[in-house]
C-alpha positions as CSV (number, residue, x, y, z in Angstrom):
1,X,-33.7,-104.4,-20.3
2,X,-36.7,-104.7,-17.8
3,X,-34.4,-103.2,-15.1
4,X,-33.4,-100.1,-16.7
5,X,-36.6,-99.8,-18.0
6,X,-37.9,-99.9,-14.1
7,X,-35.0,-97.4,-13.2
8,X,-35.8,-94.7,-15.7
9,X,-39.8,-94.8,-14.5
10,X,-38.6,-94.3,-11.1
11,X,-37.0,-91.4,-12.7
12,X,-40.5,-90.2,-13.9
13,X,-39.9,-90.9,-17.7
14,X,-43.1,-91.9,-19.3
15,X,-43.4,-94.6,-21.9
16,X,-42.4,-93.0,-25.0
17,X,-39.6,-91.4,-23.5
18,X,-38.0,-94.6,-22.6
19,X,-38.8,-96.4,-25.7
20,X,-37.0,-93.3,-27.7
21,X,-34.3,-92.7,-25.1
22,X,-33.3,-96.5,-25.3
23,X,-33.7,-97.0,-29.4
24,X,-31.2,-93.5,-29.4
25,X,-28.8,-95.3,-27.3
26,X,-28.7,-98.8,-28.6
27,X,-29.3,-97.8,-32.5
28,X,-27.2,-94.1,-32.1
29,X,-28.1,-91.3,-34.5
30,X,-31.7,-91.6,-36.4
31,X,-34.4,-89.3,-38.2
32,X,-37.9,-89.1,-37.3
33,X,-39.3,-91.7,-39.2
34,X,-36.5,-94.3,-38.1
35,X,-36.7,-93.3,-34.6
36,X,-40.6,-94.1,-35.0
37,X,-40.1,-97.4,-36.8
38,X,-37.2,-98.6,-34.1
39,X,-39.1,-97.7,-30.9
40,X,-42.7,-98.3,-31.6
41,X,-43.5,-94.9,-31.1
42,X,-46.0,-93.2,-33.4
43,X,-44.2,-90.3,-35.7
44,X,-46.8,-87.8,-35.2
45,X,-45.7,-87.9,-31.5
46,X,-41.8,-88.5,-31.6
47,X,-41.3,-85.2,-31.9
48,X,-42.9,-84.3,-29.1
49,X,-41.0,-86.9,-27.3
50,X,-37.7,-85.8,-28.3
51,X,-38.8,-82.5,-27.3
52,X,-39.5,-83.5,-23.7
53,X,-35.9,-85.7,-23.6
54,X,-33.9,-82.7,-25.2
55,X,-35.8,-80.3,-22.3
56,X,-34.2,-82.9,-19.8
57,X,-30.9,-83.1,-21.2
58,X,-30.6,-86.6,-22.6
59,X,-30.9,-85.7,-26.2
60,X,-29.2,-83.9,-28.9
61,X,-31.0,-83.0,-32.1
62,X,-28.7,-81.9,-35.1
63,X,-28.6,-81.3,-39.0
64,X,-30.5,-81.3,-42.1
65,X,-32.7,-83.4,-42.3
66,X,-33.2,-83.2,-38.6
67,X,-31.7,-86.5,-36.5
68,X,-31.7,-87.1,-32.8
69,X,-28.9,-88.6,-30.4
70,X,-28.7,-89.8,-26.8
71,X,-25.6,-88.5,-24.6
72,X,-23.2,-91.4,-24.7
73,X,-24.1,-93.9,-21.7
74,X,-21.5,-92.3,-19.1
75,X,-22.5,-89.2,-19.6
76,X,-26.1,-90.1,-18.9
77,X,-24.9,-91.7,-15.9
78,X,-23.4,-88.6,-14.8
79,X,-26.5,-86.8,-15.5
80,X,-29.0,-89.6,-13.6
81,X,-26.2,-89.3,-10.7
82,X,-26.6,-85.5,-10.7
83,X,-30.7,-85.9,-10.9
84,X,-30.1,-88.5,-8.0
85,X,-28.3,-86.8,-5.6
86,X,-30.8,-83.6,-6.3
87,X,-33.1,-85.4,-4.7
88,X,-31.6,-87.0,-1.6
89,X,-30.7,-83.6,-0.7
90,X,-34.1,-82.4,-1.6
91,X,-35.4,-85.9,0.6
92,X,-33.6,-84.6,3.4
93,X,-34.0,-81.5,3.8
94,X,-37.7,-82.0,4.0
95,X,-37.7,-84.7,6.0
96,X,-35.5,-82.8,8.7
97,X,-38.2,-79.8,8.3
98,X,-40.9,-82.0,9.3
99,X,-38.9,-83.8,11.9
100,X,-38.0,-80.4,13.3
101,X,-41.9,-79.6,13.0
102,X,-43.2,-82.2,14.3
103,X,-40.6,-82.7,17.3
104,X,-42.7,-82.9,20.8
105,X,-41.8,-81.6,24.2
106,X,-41.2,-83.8,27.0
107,X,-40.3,-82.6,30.3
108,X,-40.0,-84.9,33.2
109,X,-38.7,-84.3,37.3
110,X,-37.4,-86.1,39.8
111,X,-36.4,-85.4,43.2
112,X,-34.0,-87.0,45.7
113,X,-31.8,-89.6,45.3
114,X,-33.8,-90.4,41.8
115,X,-32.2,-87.5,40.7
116,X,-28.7,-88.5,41.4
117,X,-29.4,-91.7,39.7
118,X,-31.1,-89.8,36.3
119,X,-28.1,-87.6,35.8
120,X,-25.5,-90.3,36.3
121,X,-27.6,-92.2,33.7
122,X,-28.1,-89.4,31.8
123,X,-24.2,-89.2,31.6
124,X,-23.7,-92.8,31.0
125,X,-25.9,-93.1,27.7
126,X,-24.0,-89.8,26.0
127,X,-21.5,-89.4,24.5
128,X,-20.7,-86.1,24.6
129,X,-21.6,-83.5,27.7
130,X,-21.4,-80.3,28.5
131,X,-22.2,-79.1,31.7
132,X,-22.5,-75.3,33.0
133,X,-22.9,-75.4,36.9
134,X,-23.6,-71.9,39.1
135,X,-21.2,-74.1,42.3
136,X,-22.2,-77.9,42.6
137,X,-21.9,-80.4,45.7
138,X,-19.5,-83.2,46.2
139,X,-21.9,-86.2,44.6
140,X,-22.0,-84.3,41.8
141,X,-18.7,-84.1,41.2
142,X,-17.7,-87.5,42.4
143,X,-20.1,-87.9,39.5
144,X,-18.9,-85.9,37.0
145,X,-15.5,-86.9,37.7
146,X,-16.5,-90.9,37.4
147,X,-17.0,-89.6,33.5
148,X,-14.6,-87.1,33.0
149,X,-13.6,-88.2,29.5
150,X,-17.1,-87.0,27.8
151,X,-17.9,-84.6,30.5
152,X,-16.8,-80.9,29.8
153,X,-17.6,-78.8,33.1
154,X,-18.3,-75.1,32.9
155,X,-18.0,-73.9,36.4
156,X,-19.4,-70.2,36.2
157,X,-19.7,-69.2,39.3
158,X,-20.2,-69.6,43.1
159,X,-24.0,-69.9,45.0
160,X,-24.9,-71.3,48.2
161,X,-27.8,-72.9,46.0
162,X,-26.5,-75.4,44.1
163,X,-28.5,-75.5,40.0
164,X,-26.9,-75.7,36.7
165,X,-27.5,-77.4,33.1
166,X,-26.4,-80.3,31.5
167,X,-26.3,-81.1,27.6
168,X,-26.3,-84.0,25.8
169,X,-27.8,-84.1,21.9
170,X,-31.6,-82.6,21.7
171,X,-31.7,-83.1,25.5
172,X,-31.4,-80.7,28.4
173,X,-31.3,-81.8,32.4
174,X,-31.5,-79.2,34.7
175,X,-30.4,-79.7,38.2
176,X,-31.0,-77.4,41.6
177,X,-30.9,-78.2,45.2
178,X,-33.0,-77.1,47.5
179,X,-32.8,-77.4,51.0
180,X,-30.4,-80.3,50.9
181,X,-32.8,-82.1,48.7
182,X,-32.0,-82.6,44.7
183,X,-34.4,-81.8,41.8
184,X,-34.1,-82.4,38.1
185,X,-36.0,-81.5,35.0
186,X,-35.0,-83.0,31.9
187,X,-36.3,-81.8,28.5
188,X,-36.1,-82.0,24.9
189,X,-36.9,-80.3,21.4
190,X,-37.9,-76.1,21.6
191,X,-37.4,-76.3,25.6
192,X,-33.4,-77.6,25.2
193,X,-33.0,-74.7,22.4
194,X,-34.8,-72.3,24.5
195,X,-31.8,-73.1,27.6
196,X,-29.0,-73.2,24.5
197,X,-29.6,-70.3,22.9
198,X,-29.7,-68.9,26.4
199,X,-26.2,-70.7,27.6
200,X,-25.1,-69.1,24.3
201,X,-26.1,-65.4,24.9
202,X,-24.4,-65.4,28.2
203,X,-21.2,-66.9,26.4
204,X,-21.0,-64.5,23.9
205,X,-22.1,-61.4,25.9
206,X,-19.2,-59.3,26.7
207,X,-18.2,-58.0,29.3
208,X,-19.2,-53.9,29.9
209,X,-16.3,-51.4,29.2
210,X,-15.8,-49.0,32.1
């Protein structure tokens, strides 16, 4: 009894509601007076009570003179399960708000050979790439090709500079070479959107009618 007592005040009943709500259920259909006399509750407030449980769902008032009822015991399971899953989905949501909210940038660089080594491990910890290159160089796609089974490669172009993007979750790493030399930028939260909604755009722009 404890238990479900502790349940139902996690589900915000207040005292009186769970002594009524549990003397309905084990004792079944009851007046006003025998409601107050089974549950403790005073009479001049089981009304108010019953009020509150009916306004919830749980109870059923009928007939003359007036008695209450509880919804049998599955179908207040069903309705706790409904109330429940409310507010996970309500828990979630909110939590994913703030999350998104809160969410900081960081942007980092490397150059050189540090930058070969960030995208391969950039690669290595995802699971899932996608990669939009403007040409690319032959590490890189010795690279690339080393992961081929999560890398999808988007080659949109040809450039005598070799840049493009790679994604992977909230993260963004953009590459360009420069004078033989390799630089990278990786970034996360509004600054990978910003670069995805962009990607996006030029995927879904079409192409000018002439």
């Amino acid at each position: 009894m404890d238990r479900i007592v502790d349940v139902l005040k996690d589900f915000r009943f207040s005292d009186y509601e769970i002594r009524v709500l549990l003397a309905l259920v084990m004792e079944g259909e009851m007046t006003a007076s025998e409601l107050a006399e089974k549950s403790g509750v005073p009479r001049t407030s089981v009304y108010e009570v019953v009020r509150s449980l009916e306004n919830k769902g749980f109870v059923e008032s009928f007939g003359k003179p007036l008695k209450f009822r509880a919804l049998s015991a599955e179908r207040l399971v069903e309705l706790f399960s409904i109330k429940l899953k409310e507010r996970i989905e309500l828990l979630s949501e909110g939590l994913k708000e703030l999350e998104k909210h809160s969410r900081k940038e960081v942007v980092e660089f490397y150059k050189g050979d540090v930058a070969y080594s960030v995208i391969e491990s950039f690669v290595s910890r995802s699971k899932q790439v996608e990669v939009y290159a403007i040409s690319s160089n032959k590490k890189l796609e010795q690279l690339f090709s080393k992961w081929k089974e999560k890398v999808k490669l988007n080659l949109v172009g040809k450039s005598d500079v070799v840049h493009g993007l790679i994604f992977s979750g909230d993260f963004v790493l953009i590459f360009t070479e420069i004078k033989n030399n390799l630089n990278v930028m990786v970034g996360s939260g509004e600054f990978c959107e910003f670069y995805r909604e962009m990607v996006n755009m030029f995927k879904n722009k079409k192409a000018p009618e002439i």
